[in-house]
C-alpha positions, -999 to +999 in steps of 0.1 A: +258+382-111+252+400-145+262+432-133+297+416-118+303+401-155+300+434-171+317+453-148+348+425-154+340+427-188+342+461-190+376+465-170+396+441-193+385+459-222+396+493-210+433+475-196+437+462-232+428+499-250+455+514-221+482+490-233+471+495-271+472+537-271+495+544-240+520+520-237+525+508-272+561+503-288+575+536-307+541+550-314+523+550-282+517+578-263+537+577-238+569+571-262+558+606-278+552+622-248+591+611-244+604+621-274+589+655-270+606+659-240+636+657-247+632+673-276+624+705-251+653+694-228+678+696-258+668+733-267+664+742-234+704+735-226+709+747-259+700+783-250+727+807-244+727+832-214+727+870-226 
């Protein structure tokens, strides 16, 4: 029964640190990992054929 409780435990924590670092507002990671992007995209159609 212990173990079940710590592996519960042990799962919420890591769903709450995923929505704290990945998915969070403006400065998560996943909002950088956007911004970059399209950062690339834009200089990459920007690029003119020789």
């Amino acid at each position: 029964m212990r173990n079940i409780l710590m592996t519960v435990m042990m799962l919420v924590v890591v769903v709450l640190l995923f929505n704290g670092i990945i998915t969070q507002g403006s400065t998560g990671t996943q909002a950088q990992i956007q911004k970059q992007g399209t950062a690339a995209n834009t200089k990459i159609g920007a690029l003119a054929p020789q």
